[in-house]
N, C-alpha and C positions, 0 to 999 in steps of 0.2 A: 521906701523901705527904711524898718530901725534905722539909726546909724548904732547901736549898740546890740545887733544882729552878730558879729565875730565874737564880743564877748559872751553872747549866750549860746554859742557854741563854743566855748571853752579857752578859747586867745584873750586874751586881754592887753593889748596892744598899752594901754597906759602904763599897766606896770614896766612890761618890757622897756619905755621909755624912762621909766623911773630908777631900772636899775642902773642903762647905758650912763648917767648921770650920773649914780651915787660909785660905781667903779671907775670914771674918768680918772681919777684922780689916781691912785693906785695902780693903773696900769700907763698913765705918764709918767711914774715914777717910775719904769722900767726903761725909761729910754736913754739915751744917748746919740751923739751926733747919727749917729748909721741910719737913726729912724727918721725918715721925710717925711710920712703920711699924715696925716690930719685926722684929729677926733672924727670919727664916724663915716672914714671913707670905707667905698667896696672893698678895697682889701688893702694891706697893710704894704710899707715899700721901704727896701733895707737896701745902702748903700754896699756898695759891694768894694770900696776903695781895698778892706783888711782880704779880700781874695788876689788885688793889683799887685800887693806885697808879694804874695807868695810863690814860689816856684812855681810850682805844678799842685793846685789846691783841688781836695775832691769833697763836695759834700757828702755830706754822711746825715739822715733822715729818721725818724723813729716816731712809733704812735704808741700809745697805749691807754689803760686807763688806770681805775681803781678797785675795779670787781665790788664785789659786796662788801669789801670793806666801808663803805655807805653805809649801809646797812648799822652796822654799828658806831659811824656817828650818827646817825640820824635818830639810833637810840639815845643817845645821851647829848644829843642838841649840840653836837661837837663837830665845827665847820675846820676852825681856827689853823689845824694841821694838815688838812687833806690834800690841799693844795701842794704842802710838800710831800705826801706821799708822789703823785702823782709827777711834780717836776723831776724830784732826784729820779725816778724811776727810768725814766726817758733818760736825764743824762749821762745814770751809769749804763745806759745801755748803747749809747754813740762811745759813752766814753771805751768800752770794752776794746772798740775797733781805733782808740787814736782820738776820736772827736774831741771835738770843743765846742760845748753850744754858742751859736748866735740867737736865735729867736725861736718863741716859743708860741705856739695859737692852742688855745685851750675849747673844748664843746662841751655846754651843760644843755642839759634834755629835763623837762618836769613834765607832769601831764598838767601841774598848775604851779605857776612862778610864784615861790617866797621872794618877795625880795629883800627882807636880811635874811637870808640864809644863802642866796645867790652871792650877796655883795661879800658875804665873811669868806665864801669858796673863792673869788676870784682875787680877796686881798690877799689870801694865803699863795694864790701860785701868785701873785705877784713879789710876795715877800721872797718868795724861793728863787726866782728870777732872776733879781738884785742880787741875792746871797751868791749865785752862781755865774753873774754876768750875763747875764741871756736879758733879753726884750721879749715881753711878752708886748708881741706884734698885731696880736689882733683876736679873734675867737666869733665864738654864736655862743646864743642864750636862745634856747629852742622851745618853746610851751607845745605842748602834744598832747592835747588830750583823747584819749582812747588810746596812746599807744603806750603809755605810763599810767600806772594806777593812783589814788589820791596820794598823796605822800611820798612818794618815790621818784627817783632823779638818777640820772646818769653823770659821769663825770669823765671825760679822755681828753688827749692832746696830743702837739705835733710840734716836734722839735727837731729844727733843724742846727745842722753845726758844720764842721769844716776841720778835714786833718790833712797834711801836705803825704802826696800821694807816697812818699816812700817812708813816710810814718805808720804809715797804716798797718795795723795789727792785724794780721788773719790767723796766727798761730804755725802759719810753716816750716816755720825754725825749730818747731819742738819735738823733742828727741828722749828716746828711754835715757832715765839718768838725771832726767830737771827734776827740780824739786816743786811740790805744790805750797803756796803760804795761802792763808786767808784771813781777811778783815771780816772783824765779827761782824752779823746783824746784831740790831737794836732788838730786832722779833719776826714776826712774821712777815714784817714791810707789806705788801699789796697782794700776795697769794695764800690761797688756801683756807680762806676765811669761811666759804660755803662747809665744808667741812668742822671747823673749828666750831662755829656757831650751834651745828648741827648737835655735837658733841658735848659744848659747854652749856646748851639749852636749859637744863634744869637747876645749876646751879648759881648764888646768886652774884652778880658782875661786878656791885658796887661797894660787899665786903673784902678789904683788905685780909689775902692770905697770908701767912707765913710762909711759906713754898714757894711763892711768887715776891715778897715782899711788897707788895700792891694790889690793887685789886684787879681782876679779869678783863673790867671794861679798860682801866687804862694800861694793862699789858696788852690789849688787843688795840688799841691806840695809838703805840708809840710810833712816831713819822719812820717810816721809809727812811733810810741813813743814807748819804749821797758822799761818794766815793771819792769825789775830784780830785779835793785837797790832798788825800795820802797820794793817790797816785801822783800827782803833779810832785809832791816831794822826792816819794822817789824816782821820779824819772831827773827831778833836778840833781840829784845825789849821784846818779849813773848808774842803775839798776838796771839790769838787760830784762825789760819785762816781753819775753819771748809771748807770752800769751793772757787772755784774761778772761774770766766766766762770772758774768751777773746770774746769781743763785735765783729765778722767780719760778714760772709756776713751772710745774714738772718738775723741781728740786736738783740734787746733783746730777742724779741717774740719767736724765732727761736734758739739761741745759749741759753740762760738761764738756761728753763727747762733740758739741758745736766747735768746738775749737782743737777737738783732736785729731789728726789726720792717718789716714790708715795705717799701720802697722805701730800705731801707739794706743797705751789705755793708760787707767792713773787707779791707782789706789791710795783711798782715804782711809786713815787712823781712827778712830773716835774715840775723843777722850785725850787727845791731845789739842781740843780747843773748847771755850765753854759755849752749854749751849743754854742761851735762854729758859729759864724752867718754865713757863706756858708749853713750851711742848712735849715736856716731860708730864706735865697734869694733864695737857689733850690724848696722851698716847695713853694713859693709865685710865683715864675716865673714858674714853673710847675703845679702849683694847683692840689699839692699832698696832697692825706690826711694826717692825723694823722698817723694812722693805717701802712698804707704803709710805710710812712718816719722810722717808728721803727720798722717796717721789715725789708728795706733793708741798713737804715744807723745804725750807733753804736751812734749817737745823742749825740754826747760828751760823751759817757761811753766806757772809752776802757778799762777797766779792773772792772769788778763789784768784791766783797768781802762779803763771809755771814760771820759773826764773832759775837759770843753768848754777849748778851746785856753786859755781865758783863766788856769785853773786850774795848768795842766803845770808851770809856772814853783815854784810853791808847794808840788805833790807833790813835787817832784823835791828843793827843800830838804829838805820832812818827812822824807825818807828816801834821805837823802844816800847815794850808792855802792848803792845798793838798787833802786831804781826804775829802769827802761829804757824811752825813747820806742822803741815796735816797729812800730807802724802808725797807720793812722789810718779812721775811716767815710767813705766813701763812698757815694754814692746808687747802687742796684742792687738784687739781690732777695734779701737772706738769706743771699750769695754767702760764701764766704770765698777769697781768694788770696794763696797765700804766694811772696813777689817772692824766686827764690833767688839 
């Protein structure tokens, strides 16, 4: 038989070995002592000594990916950030509950492997990694063909982390009377793109607006903003962060209430925080509602904060020109209303 029978059905095994090579380097740049494993073992092995330390440690786990925001790099050959799309995304989402990433395993899918376009996706979550302290511990590069069309690629990951159990956030403690703040997004970060694209189709990506200040392809570009650092400040300042909501897909309406417990709802202000103008050009050139628009976009809140009135005074120094009172909880059922 061939021996070049797999690549004519569609694997091509050399590449694959070409990329595991040209990304060594970049994802040993993620390690530190914790990581024992060796280039190119079955699976990755993470010392657990920083769990010996801790009281009573729980992990805390999350997957996701990038949706079609691909899509839109792939239009414009723009690998370089998506990586940090993908990582902040995961670990504002541990981080909501307390986490702290430890390690991270990434999965790309092509139906045919670029391999510089493979190698710039995995230096990017490498890059994100470092930025965040997390080891990118290990991952797949999957070639599939028939199950991907020529040109198109997947991209998700799995990140794990670690909060000491009586850290742990679940939003219990919150009560009609806290107040809501939020850290802006950068944009859309990772949701709502099938929508957005759909919408912004006809016009052109790579002319700089005035509305926008930039152009459409690099407002629908800009990385996923990753949370850690504000929080980590003010939990060092002593901010009682009773609760915390990563804005993704389903928008306030739909992510919120995750963290309200029954006989509370929250109402948002609008227009006491700014909201990226991409979504004021999608909702005008789409003639989307209200309603919709903060279902399926996060409308400049990428990160909401309940924190008891007493507190607000002292977040709002920690992170001068950053933080916005937006709303507040109210007793009700899980509700959310956004006051426009």
């Amino acid at each position: 038989m061939s021996t070049d029978a797999y690549a004519r059905a569609g694997v091509h095994r050399d590449v694959a070995r070409e990329i595991r090579w040209r990304i060594a380097e970049a994802v040993r740049s993620t390690w530190g002592a914790e990581v024992i494993a060796e280039w190119g073992a079955f699976a990755g092995l993470y010392r657990a000594d920083l769990l010996w330390r801790m009281e009573k440690p729980v992990l805390v786990a999350t997957t996701d990916g990038v949706g079609t925001k691909l899509k839109v790099a792939a239009r414009f050959n723009r690998w370089e950030t998506i990586g940090y799309d993908l990582v902040h995304h995961c670990v504002n989402d541990i981080l909501v509950h307390g986490g702290r990433p430890l390690f991270f395993l990434d999965y790309i899918a092509a139906g045919r492997l670029d391999p510089d376009v493979i190698v710039r996706i995995v230096e990017s979550v490498a890059a994100a990694c470092r930025e965040v302290g997390c080891a990118l511990l290990g991952g797949e590069t999957a070639e599939l063909p028939g199950v991907y069309a020529p040109g198109e690629l997947d991209l998700a990951g799995t990140l794990i982390g670690v909060v000491e159990h009586v850290r742990i956030r679940d939003g219990s403690r919150i009560r009609p009377g806290d107040h809501l703040l939020a850290l802006p997004s950068s944009g859309l970060h990772t949701n709502g793109y099938s929508l957005a694209r759909m919408v912004l189709a006809g016009l052109d990506w790579e002319k700089s607006l005035p509305e926008l200040g930039t152009s459409i392809g690099e407002a629908l570009l800009a990385p996923h903003r990753c949370y850690l650092e504000p929080i980590q400040r003010l939990e060092s300042a002593g901010v009682d962060l009773k609760g915390l909501c990563h804005v993704t897909g389903g928008g306030v309406y739909e992510n919120l209430p995750r963290v309200l417990l029954r006989g509370t709802a929250a109402v948002l202000r609008r227009g006491t925080w700014p909201e990226p103008p991409i979504f004021g050009l999608i909702q005008r050139i789409g003639r989307i509602s209200d309603q919709e628009m903060f279902r399926v976009f996060n409308m400049g809140l990428g990160m909401l904060l309940v924190v008891p009135p007493q507190d607000v005074e002292l977040a709002l120094a920690t992170l001068p020109g950053e933080l916005r009172v937006v709303g507040e909880i109210m007793a009700g059922e899980q509700e959310v209303r956004v006051e426009m």
